[in-house]
N, CA, C and O atoms as a CHARMM CRD file, in Angstrom:
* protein
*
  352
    1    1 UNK  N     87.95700 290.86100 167.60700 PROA 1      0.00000
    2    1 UNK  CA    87.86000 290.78400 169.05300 PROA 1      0.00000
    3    1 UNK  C     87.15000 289.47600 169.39400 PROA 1      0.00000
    4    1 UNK  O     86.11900 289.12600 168.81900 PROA 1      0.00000
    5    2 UNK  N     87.68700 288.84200 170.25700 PROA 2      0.00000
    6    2 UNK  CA    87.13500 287.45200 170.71800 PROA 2      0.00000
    7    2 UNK  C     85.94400 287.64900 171.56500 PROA 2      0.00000
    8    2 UNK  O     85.84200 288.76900 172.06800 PROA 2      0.00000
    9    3 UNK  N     84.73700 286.51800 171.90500 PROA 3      0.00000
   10    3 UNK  CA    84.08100 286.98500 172.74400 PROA 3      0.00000
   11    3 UNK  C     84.58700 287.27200 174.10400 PROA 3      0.00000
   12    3 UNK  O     83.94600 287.99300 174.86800 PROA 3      0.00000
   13    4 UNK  N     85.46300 286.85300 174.36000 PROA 4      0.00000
   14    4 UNK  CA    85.53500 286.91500 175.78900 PROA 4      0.00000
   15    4 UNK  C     85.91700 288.65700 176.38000 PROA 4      0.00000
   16    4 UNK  O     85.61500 289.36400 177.34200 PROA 4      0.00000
   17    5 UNK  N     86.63100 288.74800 175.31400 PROA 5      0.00000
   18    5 UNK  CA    87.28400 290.16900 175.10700 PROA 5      0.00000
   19    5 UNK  C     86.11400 291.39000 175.65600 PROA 5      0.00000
   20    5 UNK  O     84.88700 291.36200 175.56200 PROA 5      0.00000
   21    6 UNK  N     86.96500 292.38800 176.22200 PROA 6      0.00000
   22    6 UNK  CA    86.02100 293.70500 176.27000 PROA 6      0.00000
   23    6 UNK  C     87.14400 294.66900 175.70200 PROA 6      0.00000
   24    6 UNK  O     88.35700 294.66100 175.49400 PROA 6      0.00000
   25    7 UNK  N     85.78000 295.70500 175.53900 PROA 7      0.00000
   26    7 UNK  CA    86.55200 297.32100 175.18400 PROA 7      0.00000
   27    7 UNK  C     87.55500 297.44300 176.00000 PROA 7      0.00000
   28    7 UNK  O     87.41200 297.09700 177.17300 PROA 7      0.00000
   29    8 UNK  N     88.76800 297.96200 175.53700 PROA 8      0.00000
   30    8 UNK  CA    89.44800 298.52200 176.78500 PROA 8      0.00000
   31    8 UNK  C     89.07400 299.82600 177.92600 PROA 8      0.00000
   32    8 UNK  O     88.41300 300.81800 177.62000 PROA 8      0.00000
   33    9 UNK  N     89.60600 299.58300 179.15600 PROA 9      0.00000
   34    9 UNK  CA    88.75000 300.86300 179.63000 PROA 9      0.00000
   35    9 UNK  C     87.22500 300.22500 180.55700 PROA 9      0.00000
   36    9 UNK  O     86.73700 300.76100 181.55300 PROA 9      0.00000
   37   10 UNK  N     86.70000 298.90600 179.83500 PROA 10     0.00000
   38   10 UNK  CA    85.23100 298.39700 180.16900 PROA 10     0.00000
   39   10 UNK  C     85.21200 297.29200 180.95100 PROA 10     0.00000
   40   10 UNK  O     85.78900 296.31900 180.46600 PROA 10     0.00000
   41   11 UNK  N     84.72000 297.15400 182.01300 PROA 11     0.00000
   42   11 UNK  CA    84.41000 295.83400 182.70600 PROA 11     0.00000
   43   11 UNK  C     83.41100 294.68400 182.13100 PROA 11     0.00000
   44   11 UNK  O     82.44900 295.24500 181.60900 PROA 11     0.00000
   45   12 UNK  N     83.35200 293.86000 182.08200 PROA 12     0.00000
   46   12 UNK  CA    82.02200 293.34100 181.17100 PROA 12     0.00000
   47   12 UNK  C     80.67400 293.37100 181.81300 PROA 12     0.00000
   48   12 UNK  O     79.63400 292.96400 181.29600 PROA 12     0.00000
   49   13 UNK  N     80.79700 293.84300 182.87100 PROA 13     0.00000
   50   13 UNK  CA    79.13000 294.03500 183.74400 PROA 13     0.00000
   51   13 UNK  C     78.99600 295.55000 183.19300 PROA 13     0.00000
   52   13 UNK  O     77.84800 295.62100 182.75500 PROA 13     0.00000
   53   14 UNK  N     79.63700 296.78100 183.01700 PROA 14     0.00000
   54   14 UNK  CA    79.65700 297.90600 182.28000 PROA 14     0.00000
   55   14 UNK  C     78.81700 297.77800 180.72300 PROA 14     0.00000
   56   14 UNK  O     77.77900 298.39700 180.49200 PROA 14     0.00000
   57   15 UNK  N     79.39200 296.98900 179.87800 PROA 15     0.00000
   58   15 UNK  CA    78.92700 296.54500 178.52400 PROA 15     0.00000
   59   15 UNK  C     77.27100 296.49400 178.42800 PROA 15     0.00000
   60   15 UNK  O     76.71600 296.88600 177.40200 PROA 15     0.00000
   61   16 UNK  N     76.48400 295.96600 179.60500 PROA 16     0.00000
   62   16 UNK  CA    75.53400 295.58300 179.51700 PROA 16     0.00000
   63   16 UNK  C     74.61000 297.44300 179.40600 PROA 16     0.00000
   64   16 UNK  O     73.59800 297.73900 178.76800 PROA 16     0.00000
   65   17 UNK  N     75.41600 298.25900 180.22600 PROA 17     0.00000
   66   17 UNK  CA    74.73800 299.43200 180.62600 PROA 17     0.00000
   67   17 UNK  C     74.02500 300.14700 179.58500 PROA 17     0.00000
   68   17 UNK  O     72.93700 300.71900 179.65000 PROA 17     0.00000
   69   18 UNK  N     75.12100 299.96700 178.26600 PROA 18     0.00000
   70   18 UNK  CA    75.03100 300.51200 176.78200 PROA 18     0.00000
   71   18 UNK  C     73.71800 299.90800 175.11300 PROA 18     0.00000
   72   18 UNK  O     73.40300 300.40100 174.03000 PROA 18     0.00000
   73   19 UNK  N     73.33600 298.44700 176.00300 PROA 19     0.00000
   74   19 UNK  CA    72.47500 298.11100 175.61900 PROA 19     0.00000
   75   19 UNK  C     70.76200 298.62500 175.32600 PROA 19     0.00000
   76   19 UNK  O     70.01200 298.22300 176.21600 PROA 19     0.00000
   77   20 UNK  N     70.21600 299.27000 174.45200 PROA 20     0.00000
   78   20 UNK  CA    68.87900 299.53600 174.46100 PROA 20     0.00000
   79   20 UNK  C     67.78400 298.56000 174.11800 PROA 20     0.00000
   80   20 UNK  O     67.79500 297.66200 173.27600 PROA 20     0.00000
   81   21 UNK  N     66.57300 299.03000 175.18400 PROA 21     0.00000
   82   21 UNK  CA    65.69600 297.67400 174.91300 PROA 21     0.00000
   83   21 UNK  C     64.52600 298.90300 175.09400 PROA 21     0.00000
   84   21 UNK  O     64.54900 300.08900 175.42300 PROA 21     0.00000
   85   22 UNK  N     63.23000 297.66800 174.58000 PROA 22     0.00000
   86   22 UNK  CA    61.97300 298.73200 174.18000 PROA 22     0.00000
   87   22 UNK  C     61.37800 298.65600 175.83400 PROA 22     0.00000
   88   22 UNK  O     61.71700 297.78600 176.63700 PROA 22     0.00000
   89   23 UNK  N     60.35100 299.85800 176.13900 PROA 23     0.00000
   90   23 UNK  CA    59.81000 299.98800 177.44100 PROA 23     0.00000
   91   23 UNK  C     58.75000 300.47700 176.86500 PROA 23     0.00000
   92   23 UNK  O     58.95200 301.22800 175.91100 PROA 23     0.00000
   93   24 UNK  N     57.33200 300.19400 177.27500 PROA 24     0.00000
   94   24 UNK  CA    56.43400 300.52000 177.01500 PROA 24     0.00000
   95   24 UNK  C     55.49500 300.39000 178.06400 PROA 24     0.00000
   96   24 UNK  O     55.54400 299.46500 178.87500 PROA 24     0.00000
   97   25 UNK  N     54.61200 301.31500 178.07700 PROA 25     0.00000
   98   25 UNK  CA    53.38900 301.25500 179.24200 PROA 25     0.00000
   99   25 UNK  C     52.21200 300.81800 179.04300 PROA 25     0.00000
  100   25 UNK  O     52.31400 300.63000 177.83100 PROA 25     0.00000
  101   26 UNK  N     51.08800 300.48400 179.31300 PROA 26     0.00000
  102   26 UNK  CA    49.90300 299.58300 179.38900 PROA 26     0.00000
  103   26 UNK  C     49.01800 300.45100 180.37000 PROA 26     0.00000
  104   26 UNK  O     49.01200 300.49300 181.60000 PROA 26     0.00000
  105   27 UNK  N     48.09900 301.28700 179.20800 PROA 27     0.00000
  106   27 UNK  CA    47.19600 302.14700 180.56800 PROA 27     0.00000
  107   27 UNK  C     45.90300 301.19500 180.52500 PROA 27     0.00000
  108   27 UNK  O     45.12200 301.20700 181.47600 PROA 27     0.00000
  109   28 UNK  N     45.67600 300.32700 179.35200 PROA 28     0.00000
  110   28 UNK  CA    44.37600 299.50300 179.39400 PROA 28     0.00000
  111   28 UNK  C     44.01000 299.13500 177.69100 PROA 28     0.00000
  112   28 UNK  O     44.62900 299.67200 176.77300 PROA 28     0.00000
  113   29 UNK  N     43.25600 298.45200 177.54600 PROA 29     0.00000
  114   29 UNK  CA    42.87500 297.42600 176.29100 PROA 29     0.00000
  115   29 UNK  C     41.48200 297.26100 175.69900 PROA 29     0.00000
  116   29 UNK  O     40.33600 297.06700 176.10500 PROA 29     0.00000
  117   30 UNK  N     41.74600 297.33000 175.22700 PROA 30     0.00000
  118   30 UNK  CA    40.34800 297.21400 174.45800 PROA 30     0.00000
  119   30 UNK  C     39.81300 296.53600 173.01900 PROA 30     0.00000
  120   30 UNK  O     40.37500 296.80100 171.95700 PROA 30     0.00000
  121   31 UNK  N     38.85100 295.78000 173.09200 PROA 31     0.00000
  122   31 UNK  CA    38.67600 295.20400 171.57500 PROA 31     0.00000
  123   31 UNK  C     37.54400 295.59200 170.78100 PROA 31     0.00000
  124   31 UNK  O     36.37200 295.57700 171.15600 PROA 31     0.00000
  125   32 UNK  N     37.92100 295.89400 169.80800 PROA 32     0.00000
  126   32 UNK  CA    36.54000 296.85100 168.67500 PROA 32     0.00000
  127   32 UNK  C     36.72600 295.97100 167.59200 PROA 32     0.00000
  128   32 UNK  O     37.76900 295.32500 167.49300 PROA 32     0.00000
  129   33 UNK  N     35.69300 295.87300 166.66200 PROA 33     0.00000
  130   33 UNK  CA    35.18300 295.51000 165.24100 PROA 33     0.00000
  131   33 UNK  C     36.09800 296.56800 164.68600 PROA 33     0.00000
  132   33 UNK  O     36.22700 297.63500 165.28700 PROA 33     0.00000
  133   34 UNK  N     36.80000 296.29700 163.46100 PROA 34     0.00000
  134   34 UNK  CA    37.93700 296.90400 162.89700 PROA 34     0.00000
  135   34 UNK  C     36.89100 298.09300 161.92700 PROA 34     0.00000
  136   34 UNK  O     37.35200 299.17700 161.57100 PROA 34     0.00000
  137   35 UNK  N     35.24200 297.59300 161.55600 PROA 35     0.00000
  138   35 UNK  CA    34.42700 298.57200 161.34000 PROA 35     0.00000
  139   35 UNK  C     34.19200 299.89800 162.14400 PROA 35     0.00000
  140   35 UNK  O     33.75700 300.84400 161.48700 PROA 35     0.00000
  141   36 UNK  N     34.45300 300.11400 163.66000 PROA 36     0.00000
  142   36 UNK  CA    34.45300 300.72300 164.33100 PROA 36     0.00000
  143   36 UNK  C     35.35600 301.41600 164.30600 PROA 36     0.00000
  144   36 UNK  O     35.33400 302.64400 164.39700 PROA 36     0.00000
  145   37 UNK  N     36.36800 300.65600 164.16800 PROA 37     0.00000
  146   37 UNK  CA    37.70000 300.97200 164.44300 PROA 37     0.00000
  147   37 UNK  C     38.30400 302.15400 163.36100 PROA 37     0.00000
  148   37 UNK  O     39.05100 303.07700 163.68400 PROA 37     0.00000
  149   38 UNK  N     37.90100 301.93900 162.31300 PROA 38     0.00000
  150   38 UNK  CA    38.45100 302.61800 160.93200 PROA 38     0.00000
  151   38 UNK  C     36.92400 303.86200 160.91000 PROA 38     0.00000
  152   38 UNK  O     36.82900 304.63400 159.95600 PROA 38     0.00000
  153   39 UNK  N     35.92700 303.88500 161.98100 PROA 39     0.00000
  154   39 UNK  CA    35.48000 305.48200 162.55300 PROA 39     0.00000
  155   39 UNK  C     35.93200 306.27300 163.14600 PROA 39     0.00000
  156   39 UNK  O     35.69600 307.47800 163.05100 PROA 39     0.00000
  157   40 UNK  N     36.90800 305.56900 164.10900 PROA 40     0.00000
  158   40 UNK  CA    37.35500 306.32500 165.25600 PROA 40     0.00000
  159   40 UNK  C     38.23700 308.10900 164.30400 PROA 40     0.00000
  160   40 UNK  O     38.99900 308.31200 163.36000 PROA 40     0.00000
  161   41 UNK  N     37.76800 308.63700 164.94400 PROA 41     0.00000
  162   41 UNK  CA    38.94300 310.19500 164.38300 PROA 41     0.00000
  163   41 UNK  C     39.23200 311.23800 165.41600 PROA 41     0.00000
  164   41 UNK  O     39.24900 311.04100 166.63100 PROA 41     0.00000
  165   42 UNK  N     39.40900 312.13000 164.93200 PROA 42     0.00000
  166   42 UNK  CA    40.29300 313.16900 166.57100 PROA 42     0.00000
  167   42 UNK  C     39.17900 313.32400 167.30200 PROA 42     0.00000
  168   42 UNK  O     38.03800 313.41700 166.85000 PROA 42     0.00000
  169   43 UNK  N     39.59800 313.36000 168.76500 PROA 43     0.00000
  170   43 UNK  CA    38.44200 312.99000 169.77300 PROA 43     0.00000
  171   43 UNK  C     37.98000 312.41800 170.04400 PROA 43     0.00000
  172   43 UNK  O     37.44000 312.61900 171.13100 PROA 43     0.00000
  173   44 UNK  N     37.72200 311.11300 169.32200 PROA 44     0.00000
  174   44 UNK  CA    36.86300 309.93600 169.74100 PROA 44     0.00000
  175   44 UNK  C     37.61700 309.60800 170.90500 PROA 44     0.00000
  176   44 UNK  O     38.79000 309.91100 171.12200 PROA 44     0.00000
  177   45 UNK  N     36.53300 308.70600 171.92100 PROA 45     0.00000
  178   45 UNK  CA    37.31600 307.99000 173.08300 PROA 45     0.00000
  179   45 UNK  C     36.47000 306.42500 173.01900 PROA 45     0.00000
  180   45 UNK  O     35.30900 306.05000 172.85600 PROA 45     0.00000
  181   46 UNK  N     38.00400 305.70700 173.28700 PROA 46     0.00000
  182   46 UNK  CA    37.87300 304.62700 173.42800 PROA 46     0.00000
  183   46 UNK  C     37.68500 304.08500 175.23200 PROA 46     0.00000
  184   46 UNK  O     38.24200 304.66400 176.16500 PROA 46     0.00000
  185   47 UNK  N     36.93800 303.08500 175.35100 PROA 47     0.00000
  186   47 UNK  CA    36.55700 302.71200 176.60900 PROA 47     0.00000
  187   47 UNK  C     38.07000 301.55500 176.48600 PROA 47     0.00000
  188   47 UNK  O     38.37400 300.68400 175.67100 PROA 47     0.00000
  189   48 UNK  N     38.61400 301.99400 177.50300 PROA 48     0.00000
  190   48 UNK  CA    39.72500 300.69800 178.06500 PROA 48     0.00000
  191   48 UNK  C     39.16200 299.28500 179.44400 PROA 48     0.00000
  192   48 UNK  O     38.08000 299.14500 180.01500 PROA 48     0.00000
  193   49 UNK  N     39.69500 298.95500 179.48500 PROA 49     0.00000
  194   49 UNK  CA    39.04900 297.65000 180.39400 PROA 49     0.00000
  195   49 UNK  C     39.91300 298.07300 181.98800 PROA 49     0.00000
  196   49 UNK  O     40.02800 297.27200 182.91600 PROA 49     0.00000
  197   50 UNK  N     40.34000 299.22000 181.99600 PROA 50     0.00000
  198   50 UNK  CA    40.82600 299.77000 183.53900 PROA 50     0.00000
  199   50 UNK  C     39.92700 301.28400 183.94800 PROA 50     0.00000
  200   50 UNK  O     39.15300 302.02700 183.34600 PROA 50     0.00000
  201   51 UNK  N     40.46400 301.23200 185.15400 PROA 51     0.00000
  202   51 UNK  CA    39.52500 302.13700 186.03900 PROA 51     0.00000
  203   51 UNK  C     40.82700 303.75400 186.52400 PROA 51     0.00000
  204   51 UNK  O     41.84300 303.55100 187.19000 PROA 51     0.00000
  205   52 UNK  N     40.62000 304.50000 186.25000 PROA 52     0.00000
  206   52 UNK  CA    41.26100 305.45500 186.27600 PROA 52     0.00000
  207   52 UNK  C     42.42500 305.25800 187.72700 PROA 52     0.00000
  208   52 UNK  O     43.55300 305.75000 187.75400 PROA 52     0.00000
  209   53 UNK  N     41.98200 304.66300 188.52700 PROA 53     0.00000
  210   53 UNK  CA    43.28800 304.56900 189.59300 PROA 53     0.00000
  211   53 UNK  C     44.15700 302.91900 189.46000 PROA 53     0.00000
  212   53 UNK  O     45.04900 302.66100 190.26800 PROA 53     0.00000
  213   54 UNK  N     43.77300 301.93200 188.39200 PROA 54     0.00000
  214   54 UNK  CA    44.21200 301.02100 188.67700 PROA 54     0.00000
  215   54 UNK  C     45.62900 301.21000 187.95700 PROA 54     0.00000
  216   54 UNK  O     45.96400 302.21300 187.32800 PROA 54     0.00000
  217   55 UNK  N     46.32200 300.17700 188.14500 PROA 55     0.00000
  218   55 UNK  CA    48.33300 300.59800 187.76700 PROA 55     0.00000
  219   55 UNK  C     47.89700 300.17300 186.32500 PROA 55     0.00000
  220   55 UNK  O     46.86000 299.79500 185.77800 PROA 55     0.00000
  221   56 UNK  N     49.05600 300.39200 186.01400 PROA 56     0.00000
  222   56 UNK  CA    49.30900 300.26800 184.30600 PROA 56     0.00000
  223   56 UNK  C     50.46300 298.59700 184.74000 PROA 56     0.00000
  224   56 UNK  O     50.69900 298.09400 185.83900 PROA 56     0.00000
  225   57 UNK  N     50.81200 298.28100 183.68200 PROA 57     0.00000
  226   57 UNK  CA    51.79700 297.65200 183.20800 PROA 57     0.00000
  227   57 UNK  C     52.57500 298.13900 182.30000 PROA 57     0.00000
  228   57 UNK  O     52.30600 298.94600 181.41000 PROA 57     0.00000
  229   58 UNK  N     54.23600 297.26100 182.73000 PROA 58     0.00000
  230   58 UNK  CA    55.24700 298.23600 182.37800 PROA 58     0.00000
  231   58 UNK  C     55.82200 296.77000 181.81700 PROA 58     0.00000
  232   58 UNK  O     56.06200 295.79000 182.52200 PROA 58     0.00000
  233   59 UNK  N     55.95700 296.85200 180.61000 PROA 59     0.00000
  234   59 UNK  CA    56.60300 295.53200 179.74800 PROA 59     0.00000
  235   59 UNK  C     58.29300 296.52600 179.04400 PROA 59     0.00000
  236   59 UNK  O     58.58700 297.61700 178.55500 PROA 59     0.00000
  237   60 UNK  N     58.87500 295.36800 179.40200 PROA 60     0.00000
  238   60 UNK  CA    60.71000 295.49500 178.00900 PROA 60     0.00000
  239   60 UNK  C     60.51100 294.27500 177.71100 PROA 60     0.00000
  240   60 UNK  O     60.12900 293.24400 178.26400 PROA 60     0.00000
  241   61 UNK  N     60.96300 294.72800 176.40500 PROA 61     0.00000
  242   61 UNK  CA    61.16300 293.77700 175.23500 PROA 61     0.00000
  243   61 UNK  C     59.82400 292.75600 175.28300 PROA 61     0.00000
  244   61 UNK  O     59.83100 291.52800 175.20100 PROA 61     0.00000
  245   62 UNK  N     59.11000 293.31700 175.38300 PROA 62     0.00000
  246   62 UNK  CA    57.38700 292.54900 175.48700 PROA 62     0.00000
  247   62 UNK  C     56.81900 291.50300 176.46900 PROA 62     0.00000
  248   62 UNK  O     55.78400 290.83800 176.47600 PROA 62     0.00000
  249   63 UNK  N     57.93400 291.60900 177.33600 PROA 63     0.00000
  250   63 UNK  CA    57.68700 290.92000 178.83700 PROA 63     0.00000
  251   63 UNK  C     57.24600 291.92400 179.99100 PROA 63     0.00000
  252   63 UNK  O     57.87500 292.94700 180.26300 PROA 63     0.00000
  253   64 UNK  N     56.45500 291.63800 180.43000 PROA 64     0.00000
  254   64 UNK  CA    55.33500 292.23800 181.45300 PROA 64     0.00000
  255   64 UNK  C     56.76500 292.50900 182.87400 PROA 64     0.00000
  256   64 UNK  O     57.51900 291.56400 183.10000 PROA 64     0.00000
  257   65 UNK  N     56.89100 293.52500 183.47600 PROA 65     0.00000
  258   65 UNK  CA    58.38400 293.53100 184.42300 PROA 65     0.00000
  259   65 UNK  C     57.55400 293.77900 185.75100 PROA 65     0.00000
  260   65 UNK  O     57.63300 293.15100 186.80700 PROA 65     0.00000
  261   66 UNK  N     56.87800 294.67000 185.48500 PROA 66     0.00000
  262   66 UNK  CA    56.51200 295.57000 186.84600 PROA 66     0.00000
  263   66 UNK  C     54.62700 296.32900 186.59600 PROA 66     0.00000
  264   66 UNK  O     54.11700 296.40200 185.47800 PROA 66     0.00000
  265   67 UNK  N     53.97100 296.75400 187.78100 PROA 67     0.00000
  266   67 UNK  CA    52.68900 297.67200 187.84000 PROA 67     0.00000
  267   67 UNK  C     53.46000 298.68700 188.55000 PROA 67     0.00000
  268   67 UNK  O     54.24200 298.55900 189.49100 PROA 67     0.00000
  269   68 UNK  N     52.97400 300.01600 187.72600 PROA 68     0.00000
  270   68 UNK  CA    53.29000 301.16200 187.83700 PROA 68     0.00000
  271   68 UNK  C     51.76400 301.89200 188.30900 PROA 68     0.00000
  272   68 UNK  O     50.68900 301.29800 188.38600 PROA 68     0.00000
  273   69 UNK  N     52.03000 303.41000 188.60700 PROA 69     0.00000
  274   69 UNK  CA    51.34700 304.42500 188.72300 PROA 69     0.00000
  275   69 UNK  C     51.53700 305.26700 187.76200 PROA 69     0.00000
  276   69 UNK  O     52.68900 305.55800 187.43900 PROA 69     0.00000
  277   70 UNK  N     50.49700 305.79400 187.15000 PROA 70     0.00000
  278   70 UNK  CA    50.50500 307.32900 186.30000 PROA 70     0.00000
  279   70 UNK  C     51.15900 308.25600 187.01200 PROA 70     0.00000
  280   70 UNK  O     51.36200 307.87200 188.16400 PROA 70     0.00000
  281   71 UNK  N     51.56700 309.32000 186.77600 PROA 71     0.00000
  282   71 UNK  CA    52.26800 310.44800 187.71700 PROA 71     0.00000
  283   71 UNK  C     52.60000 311.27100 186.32100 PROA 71     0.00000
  284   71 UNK  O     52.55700 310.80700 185.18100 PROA 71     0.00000
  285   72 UNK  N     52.96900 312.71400 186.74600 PROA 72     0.00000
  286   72 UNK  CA    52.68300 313.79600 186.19000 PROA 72     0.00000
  287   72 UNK  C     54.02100 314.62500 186.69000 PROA 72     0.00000
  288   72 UNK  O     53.85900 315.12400 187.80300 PROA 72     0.00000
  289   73 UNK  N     55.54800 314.91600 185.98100 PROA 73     0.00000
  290   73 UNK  CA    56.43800 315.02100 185.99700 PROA 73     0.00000
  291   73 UNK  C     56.50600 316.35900 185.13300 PROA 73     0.00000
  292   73 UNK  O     56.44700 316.39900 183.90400 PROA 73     0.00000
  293   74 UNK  N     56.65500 317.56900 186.08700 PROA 74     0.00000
  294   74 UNK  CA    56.67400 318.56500 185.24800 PROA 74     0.00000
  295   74 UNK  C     55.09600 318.06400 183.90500 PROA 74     0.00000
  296   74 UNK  O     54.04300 317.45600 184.10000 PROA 74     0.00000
  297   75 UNK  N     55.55400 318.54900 182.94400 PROA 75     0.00000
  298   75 UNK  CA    54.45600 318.97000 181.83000 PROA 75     0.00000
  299   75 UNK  C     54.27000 317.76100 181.08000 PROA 75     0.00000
  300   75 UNK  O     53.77000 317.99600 179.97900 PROA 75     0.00000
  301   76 UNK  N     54.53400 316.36400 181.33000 PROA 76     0.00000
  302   76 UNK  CA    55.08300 315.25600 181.10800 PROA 76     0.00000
  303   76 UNK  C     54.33600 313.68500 181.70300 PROA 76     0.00000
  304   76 UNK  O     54.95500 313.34400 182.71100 PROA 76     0.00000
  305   77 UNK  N     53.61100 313.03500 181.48200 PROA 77     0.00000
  306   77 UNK  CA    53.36400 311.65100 181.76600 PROA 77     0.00000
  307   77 UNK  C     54.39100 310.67700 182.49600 PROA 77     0.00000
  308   77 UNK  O     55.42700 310.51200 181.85100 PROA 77     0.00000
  309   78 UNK  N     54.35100 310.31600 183.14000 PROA 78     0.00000
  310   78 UNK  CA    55.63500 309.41700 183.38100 PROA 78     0.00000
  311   78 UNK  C     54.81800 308.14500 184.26900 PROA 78     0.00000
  312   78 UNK  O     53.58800 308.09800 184.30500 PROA 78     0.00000
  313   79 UNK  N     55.74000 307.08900 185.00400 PROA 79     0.00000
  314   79 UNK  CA    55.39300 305.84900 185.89800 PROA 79     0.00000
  315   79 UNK  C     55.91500 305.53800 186.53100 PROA 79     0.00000
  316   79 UNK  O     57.08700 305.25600 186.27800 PROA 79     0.00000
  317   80 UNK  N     55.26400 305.35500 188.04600 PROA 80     0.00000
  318   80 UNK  CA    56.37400 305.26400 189.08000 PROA 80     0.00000
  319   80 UNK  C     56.22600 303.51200 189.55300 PROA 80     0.00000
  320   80 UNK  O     55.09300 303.05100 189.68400 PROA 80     0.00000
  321   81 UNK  N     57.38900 302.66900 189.77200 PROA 81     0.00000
  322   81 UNK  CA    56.61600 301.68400 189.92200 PROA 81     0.00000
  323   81 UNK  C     56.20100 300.96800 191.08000 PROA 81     0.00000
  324   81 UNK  O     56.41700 301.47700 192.18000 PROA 81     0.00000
  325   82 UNK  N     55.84100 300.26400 191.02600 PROA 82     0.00000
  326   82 UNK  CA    54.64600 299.75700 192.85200 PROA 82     0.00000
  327   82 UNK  C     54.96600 298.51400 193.05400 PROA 82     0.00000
  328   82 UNK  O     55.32700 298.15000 194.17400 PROA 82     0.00000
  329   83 UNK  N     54.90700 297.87700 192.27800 PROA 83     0.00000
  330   83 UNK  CA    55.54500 296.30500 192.11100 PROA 83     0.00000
  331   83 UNK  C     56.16600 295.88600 190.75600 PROA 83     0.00000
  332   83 UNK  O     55.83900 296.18100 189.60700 PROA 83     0.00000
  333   84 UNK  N     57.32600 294.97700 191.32100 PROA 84     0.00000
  334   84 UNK  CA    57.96600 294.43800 190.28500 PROA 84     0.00000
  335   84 UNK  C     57.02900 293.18200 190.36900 PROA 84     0.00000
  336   84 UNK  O     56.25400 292.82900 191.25700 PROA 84     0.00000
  337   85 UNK  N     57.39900 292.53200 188.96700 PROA 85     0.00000
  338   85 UNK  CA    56.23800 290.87600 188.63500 PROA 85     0.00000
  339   85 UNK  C     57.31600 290.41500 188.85700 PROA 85     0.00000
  340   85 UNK  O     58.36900 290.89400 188.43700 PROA 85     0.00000
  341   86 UNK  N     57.17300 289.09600 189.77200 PROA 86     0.00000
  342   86 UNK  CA    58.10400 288.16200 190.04200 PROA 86     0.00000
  343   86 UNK  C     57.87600 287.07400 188.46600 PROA 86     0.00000
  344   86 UNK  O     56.89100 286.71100 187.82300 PROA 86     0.00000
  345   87 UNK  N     58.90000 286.92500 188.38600 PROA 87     0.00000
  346   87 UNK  CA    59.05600 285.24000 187.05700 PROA 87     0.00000
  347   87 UNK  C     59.16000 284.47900 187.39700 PROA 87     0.00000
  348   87 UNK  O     60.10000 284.01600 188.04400 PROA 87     0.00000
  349   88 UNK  N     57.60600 283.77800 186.88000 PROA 88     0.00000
  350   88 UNK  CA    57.15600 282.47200 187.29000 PROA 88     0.00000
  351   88 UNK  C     57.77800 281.34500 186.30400 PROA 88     0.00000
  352   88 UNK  O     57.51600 280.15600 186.48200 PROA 88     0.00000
């Protein structure tokens, strides 16, 4: 199949739909001594550098897209988002 070519049946703006990319959320950060770090065990809590109402960040493919909200979807975590990041 040539590039130009699509599936039959497929538009080439369709093609893109089928593509998977990584999404990941950003509730906050933190930096520890890897001595600390290799204490931590079930229960420990780590201090993050955010404040329980501030947005998260919402990165694909390891580019920063949008600030989201926490939200609570059925029994479930989820993010709603508030702003998209414009690309500078």
């Amino acid at each position: 199949m040539a590039a130009n070519d699509t599936p039959i049946g497929k538009a080439p703006k369709d093609a893109v739909y089928d593509v998977s990319v990584e999404v990941y959320a950003v509730l906050g950060t933190a930096t520890l001594p890897i001595a600390q770090l290799l204490k931590l065990g079930r229960g420990a809590v780590v201090e993050l550098d955010r404040k329980v109402n501030d947005p998260i960040d919402l990165y694909v493919n390891q580019q920063r897209i949008a600030k989201a909200e926490v939200v609570i979807v059925e029994d479930h975590l989820a993010a709603t988002v508030s702003e998209v990041v414009k690309r500078g």
